[in-house]
Phi, psi and omega in degrees: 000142180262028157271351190291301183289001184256357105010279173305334188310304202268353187277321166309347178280009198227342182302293180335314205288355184063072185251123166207152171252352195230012175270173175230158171211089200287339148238157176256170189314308231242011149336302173283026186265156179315188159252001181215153171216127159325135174278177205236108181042094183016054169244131007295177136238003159260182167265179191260161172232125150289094186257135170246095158345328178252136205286199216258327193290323170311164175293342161284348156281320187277344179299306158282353156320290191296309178267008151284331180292327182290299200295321156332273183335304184297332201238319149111022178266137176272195175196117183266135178234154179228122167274110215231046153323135175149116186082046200358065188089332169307353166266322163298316234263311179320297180295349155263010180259335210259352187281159173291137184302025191258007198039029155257033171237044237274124208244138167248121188220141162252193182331321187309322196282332147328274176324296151352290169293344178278345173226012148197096181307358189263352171286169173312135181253124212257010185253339195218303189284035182197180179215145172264144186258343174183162146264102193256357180205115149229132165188172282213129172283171192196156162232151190210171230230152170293142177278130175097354171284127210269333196295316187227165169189044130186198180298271230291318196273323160327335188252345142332284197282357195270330212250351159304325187296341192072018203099344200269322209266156167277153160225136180279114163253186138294175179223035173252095150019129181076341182324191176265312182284007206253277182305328149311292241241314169289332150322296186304331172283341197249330181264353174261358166111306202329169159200115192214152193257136179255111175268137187299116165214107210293293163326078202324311200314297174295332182290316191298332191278328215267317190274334169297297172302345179066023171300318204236166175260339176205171180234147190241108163183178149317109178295333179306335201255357171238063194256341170298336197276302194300329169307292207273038182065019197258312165253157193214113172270130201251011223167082157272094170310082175212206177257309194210168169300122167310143189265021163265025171205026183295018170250345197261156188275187195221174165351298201277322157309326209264334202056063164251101184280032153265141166300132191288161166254141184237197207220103161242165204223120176223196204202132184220148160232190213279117185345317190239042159294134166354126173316299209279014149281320179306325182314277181317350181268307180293329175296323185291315177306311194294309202292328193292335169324308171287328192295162185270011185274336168264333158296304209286343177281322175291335178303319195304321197252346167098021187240036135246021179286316182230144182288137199266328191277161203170126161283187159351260154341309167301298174318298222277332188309309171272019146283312168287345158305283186309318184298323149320271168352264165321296153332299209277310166323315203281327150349287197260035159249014169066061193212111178327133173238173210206000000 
């Protein structure tokens, strides 16, 4: 495959994250942080607005869900979010750049904005035109299948019935060029033969809805953000986009089972503000997201979401590291997938 050596190059950037299923990690990251932090000239005195790129049923909604609830719990500050869909994030992302720089405006963004910048350097760079206040999620893709579908019932007979198709059957996706599942799904596709149309969906609902109803033939997605479908018997995963098994999907094959040779991408979720917010407000801020990372109303939801398969946290520093990574990353990639980089 010609992702391979540049693959391998980059995989040591990913090495860091400790992907394991079988650790407990008996302090969290933010323990030596105070339990308290002074406001900075009584700031907030308001509640905070949260804009999430994503509608609220996806995994950036409940991600932000979640830590606006931790961070609230913590601070006794509220926090209103507005959800701005579109673009894979690219409406939102319009709508926090236009807001005033005073940090009562707060942005929840994944990997796209990254990704985004790595193949048009005139977007917002979320490592420099923004300051991260944390990465609270990272984690690993996975596809998955209707539980009661007759056609197919794993990976091997799924990749059958897919090259039976002629091109006709779908997987319910994102819809940006270049995305992490977008550039995923052309590995998978260029080393297994397949050919399948990837329907386009900004908005978890309608995508989770499209494979329930059975509009689409497969999902593309996270586990954590469909663990209701997976509880309640509705979906089935067929595929774990990792090297090897987690032992909470030690029934499902990896990469490596399937003999697939790329190194995975993963899908990470932070919280940022606008590069020329006030300092000692960016201080407090960033002390309420990392700490709020800790509280347990937030543990217990990444526990919840499957995010403690790979440790989710990153700081400042961490955050802008794997970005300017991911941004590396992505560029070389897109390079040899003939895709214009700007």
């Amino acid at each position: 495959m010609k992702f391979k050596t540049y693959l391998a190059k980059t995989s040591v950037a990913f090495a860091t994250m400790a992907l394991s299923a079988n650790i407990a990690y008996a302090a969290c990251a933010t323990d030596n942080l105070p339990s308290a932090q002074p406001k900075p000239d009584g700031f907030p005195a308001r509640a905070l607005t949260m804009i999430v790129p994503y509608g609220p049923a996806g995994g950036s909604g409940q991600v932000a869900s979640g830590m606006a609830k931790a961070v609230s719990e913590l601070t006794g500050i509220s926090i209103n979010r507005s959800h701005k869909p579109g673009g894979s994030g690219t409406v939102g992302m319009i709508a926090f750049m236009a807001m005033p720089a005073d940090g009562y405006t707060v942005l929840e963004h994944i990997d796209d904005a990254s990704s985004a910048h790595a193949l048009d350097s005139s977007k917002p760079n979320p490592a420099s035109d923004l300051i991260p206040l944390v990465t609270s999620q990272i984690t690993f893709s996975q596809i998955y299948m209707r539980v009661g579908d007759t056609r197919f019932n794993d990976w091997d007979s799924f990749v059958k019935w897919i090259k039976a198709q002629n091109g006709r059957a779908t997987i319910a996706n994102v819809s940006k060029e270049g995305s992490m599942e977008r550039v995923t799904m052309k590995f998978i596709t260029d080393a297994t033969g397949m050919k399948i149309q990837q329907i386009s969906f900004d908005k978890g609902a309608p995508r989770y809805g499209a494979l329930v109803g059975g509009q689409v033939d497969a999902l593309f997605e996270q586990p954590g953000d469909v663990r209701t479908f997976l509880d309640a018997g509705i979906f089935k995963p067929i595929l774990t986009i990792l090297k090897t098994r987690p032992s909470a999907f030690a029934d499902v094959p990896s990469l490596t089972d399937a003999g697939l040779d790329f190194d995975p991408l993963y899908r990470f979720r932070g919280f940022y503000v606008h590069k020329d917010a006030p300092a000692d407000r960016v201080k407090w801020l960033q002390w309420a997201f990392q700490k709020g990372f800790c509280q347990p109303s937030y543990q217990k939801f990444n526990d919840s979401k499957y995010m403690n398969l790979i440790e989710s946290y990153r700081d400042t520093a961490g955050t802008r590291e794997l970005i300017t990574t991911t941004i590396d990353q992505y560029r070389e990639v897109y390079k040899t997938m003939g895709l214009k980089v700007k």
